[in-house]
Biotite code that builds the C-alpha atoms (Angstrom):
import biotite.structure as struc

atoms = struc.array([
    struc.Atom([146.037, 66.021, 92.308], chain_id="A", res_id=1, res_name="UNK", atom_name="CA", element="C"),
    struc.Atom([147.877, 69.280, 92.496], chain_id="A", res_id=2, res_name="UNK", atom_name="CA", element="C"),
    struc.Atom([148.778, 71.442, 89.143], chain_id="A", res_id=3, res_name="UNK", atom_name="CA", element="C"),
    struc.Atom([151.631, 71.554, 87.712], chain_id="A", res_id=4, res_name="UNK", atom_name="CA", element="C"),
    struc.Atom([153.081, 73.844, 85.689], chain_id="A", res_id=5, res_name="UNK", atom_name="CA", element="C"),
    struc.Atom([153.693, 72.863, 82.129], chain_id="A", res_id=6, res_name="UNK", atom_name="CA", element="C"),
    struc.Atom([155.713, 74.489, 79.279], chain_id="A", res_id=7, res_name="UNK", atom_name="CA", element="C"),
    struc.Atom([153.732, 74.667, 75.848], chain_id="A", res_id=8, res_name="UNK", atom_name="CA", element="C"),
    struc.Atom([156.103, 71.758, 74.466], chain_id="A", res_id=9, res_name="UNK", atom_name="CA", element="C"),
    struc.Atom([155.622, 69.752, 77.690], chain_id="A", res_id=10, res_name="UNK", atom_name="CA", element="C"),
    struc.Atom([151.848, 69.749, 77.269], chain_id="A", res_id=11, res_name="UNK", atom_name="CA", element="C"),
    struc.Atom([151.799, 69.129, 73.428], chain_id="A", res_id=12, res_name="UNK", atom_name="CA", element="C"),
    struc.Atom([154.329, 65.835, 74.664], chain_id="A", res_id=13, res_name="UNK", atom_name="CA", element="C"),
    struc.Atom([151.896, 65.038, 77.091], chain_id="A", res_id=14, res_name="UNK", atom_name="CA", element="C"),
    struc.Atom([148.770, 65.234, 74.911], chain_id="A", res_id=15, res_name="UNK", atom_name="CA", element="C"),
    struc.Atom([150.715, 63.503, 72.037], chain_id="A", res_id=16, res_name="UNK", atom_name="CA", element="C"),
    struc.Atom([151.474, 60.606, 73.985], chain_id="A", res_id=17, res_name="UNK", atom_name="CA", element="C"),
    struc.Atom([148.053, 59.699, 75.570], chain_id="A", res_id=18, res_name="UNK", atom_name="CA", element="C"),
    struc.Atom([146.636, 59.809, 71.342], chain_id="A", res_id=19, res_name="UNK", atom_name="CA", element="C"),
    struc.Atom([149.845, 57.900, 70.530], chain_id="A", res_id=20, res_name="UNK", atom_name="CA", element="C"),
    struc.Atom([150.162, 60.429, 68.131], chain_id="A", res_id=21, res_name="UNK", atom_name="CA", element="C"),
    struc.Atom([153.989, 61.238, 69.395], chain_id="A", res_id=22, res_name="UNK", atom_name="CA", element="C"),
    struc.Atom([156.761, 61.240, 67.085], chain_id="A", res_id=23, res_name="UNK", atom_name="CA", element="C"),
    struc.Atom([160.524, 62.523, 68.250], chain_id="A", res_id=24, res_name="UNK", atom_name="CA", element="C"),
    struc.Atom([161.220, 64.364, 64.864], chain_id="A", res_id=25, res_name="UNK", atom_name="CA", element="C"),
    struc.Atom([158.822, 66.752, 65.084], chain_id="A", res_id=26, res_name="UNK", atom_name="CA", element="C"),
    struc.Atom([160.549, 68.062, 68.069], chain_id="A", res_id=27, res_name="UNK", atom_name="CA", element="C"),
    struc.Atom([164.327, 69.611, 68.405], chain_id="A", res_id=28, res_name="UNK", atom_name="CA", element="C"),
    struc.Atom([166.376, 67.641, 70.180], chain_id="A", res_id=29, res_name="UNK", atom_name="CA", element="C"),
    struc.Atom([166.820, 70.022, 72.610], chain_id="A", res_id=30, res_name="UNK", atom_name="CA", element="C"),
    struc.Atom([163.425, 70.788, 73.309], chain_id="A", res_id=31, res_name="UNK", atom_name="CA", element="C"),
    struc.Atom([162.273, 67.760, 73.431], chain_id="A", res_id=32, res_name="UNK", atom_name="CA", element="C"),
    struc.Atom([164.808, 66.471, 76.035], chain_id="A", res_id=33, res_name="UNK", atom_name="CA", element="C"),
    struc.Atom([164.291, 69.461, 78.378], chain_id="A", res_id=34, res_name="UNK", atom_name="CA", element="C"),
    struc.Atom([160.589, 68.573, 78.283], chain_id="A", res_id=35, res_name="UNK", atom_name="CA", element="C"),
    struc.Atom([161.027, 64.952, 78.473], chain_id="A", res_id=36, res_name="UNK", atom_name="CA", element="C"),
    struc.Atom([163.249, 65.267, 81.436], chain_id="A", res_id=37, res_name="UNK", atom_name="CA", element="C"),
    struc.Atom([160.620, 67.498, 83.230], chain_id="A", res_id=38, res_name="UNK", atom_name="CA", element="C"),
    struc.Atom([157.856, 65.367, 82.428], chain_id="A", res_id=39, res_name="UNK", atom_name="CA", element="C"),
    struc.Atom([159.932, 62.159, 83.515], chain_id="A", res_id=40, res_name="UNK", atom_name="CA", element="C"),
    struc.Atom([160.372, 64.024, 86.853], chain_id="A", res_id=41, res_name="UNK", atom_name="CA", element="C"),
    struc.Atom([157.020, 64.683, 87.683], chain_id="A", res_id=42, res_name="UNK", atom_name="CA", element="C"),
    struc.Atom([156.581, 61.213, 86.921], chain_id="A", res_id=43, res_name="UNK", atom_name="CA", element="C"),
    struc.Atom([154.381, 62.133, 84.029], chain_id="A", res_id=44, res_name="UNK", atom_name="CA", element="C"),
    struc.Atom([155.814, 59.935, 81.602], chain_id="A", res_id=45, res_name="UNK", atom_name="CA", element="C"),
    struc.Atom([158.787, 57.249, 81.076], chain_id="A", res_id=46, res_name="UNK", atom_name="CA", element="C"),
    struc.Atom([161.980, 58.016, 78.381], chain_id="A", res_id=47, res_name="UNK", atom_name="CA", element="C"),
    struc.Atom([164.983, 56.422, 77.964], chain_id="A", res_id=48, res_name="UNK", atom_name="CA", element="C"),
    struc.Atom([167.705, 59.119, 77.317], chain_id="A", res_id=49, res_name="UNK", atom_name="CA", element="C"),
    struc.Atom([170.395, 58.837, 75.081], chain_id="A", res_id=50, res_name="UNK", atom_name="CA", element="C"),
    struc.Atom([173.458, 61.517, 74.564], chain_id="A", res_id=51, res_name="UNK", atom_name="CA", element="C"),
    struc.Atom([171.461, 64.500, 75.335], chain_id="A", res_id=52, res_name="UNK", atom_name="CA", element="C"),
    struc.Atom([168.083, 63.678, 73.204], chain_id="A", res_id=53, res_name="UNK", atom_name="CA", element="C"),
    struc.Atom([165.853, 60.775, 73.989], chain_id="A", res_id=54, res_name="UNK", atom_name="CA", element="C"),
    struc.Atom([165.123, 57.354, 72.039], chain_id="A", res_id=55, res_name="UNK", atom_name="CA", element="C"),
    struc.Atom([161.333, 56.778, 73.387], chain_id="A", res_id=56, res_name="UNK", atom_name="CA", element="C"),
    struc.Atom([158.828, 57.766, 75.529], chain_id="A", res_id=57, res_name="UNK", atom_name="CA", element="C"),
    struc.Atom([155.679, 56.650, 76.997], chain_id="A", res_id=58, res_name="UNK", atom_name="CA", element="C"),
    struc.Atom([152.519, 58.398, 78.792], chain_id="A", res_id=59, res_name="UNK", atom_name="CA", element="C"),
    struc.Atom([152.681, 56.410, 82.561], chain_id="A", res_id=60, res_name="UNK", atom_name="CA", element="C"),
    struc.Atom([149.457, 55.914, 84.846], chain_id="A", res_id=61, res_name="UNK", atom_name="CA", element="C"),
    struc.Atom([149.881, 58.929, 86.764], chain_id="A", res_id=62, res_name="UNK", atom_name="CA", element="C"),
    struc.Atom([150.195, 61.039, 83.052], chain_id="A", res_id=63, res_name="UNK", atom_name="CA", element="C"),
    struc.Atom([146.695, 59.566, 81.722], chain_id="A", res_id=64, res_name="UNK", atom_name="CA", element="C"),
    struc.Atom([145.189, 60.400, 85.615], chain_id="A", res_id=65, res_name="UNK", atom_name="CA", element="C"),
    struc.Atom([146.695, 63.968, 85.395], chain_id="A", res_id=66, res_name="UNK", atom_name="CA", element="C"),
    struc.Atom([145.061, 64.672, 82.070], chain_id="A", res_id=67, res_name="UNK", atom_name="CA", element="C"),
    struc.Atom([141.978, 62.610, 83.030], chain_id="A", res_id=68, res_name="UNK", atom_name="CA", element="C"),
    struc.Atom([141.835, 65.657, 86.229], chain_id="A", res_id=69, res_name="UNK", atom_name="CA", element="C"),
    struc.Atom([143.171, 68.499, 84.066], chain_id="A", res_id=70, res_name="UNK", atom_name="CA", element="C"),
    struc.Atom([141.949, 67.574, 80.253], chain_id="A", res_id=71, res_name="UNK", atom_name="CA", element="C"),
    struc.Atom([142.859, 71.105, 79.121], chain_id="A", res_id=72, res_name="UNK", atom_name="CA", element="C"),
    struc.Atom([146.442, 71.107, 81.129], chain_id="A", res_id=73, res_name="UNK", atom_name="CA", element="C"),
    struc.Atom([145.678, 74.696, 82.707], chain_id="A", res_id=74, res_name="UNK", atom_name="CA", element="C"),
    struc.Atom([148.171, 75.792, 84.779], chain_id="A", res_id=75, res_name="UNK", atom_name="CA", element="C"),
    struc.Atom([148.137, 76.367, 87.860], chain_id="A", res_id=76, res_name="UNK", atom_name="CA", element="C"),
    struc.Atom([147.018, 80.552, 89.050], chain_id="A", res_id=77, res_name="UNK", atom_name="CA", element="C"),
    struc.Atom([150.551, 82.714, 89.959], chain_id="A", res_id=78, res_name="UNK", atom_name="CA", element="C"),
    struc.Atom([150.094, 83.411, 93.460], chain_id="A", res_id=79, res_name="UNK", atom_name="CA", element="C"),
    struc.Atom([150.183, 87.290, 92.330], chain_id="A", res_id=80, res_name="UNK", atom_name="CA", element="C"),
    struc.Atom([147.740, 86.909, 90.002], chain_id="A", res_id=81, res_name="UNK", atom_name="CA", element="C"),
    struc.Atom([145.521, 85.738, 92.666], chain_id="A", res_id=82, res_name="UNK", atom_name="CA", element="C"),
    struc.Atom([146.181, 88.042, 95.375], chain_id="A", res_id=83, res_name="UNK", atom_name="CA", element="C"),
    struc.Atom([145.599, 90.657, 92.935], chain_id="A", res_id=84, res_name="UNK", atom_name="CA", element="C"),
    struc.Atom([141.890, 89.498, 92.025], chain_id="A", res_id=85, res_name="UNK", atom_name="CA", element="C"),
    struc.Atom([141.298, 89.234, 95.768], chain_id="A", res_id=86, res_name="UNK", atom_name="CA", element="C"),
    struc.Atom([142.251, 92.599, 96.308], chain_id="A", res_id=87, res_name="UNK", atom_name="CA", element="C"),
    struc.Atom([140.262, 93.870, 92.728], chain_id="A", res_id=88, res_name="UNK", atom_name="CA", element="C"),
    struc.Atom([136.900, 92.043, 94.444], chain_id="A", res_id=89, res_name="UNK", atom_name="CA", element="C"),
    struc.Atom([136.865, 93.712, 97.707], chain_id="A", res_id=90, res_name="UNK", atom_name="CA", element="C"),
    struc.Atom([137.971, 97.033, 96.043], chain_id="A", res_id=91, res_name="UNK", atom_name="CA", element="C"),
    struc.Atom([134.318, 96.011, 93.856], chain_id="A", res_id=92, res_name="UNK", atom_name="CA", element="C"),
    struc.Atom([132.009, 95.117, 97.197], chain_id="A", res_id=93, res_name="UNK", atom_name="CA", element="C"),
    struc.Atom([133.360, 98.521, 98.739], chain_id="A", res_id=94, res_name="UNK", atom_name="CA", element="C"),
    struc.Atom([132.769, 100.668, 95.320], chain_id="A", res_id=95, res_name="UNK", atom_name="CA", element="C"),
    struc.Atom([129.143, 98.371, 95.337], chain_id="A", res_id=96, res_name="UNK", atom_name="CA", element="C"),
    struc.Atom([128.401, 99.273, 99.003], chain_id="A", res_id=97, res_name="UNK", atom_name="CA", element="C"),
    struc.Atom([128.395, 102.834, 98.653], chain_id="A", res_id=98, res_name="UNK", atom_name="CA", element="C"),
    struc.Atom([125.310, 103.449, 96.682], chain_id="A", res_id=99, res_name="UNK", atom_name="CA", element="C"),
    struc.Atom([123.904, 101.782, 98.818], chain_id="A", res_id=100, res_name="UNK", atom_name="CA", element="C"),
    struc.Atom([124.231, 103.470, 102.009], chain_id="A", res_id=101, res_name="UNK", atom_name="CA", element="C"),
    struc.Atom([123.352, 106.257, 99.869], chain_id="A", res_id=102, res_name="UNK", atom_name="CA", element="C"),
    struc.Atom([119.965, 104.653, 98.662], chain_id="A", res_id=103, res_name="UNK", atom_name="CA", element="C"),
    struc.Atom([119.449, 104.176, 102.422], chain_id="A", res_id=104, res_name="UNK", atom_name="CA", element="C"),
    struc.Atom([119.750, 107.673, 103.699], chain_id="A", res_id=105, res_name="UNK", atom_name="CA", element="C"),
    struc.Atom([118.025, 108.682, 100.737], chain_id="A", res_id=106, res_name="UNK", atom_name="CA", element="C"),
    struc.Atom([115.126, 106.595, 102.231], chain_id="A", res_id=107, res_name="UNK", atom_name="CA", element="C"),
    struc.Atom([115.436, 108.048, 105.685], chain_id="A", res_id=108, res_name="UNK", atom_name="CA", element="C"),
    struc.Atom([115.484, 111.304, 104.385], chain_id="A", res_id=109, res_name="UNK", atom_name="CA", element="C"),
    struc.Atom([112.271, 111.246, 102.497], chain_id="A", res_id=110, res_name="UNK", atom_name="CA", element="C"),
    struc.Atom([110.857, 109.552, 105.712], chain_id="A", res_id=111, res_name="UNK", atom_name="CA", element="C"),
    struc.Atom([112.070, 112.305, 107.870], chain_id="A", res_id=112, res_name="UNK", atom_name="CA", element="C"),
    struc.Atom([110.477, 115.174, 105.858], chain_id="A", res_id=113, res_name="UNK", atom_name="CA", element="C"),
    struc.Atom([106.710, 112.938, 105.509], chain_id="A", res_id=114, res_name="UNK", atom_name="CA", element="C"),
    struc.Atom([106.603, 112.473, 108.951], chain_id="A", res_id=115, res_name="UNK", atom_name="CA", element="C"),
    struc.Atom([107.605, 116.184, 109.861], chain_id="A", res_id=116, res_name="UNK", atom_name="CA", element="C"),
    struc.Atom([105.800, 118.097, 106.920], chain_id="A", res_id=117, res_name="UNK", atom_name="CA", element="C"),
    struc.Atom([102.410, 115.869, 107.888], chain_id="A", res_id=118, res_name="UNK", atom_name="CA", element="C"),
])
């Protein structure tokens, strides 16, 4: 299953409903029905909205299997971010194979001068 990103509120909804630990007060109303509304998109969970806030909510199948695949709810890498570490590695292997070549001719020098000083 793919990541998705989640908002801090979205994922403490999430995690709250799967240890039916959720309660609606602890939340603003506003909060929580921004969250709720994403969640219920991504098919996460199931609410039933009322006048901008919502009454319930429940964790659905595809919420428990999501958490089941992603227990700690990391999201998913910014394509950026990853391009960026791709670009830091082979900027490492180039910085890597350079003292190496130099360890080589090193070599090949010191082999040179044995075989011509003997």
């Amino acid at each position: 299953m793919k990541s998705i990103y989640l908002s801090k509120t979205e994922k403490k909804i999430l995690k709250e409903l799967r240890l039916n630990t959720f309660k609606i007060e602890n939340y603003k109303r506003e909060d929580l029905f921004v969250a709720a509304k994403r969640l219920a998109k991504e098919e996460l969970i199931s609410a039933a909205f009322i006048d901008g806030g919502i009454e319930s909510a429940q964790i659905k199948e595809k919420g428990i299997f999501y958490l089941n695949e992603n227990p700690t709810l990391e999201n998913p890498a910014d394509e950026n971010k990853l391009i960026n570490m791709q670009i830091n590695e082979l900027q490492h292997k180039k910085r890597i194979r350079i003292p190496k070549n130099i360890v080589l001719y090193g070599k090949l020098f010191k082999i040179i001068v044995a075989v011509v000083y003997f």
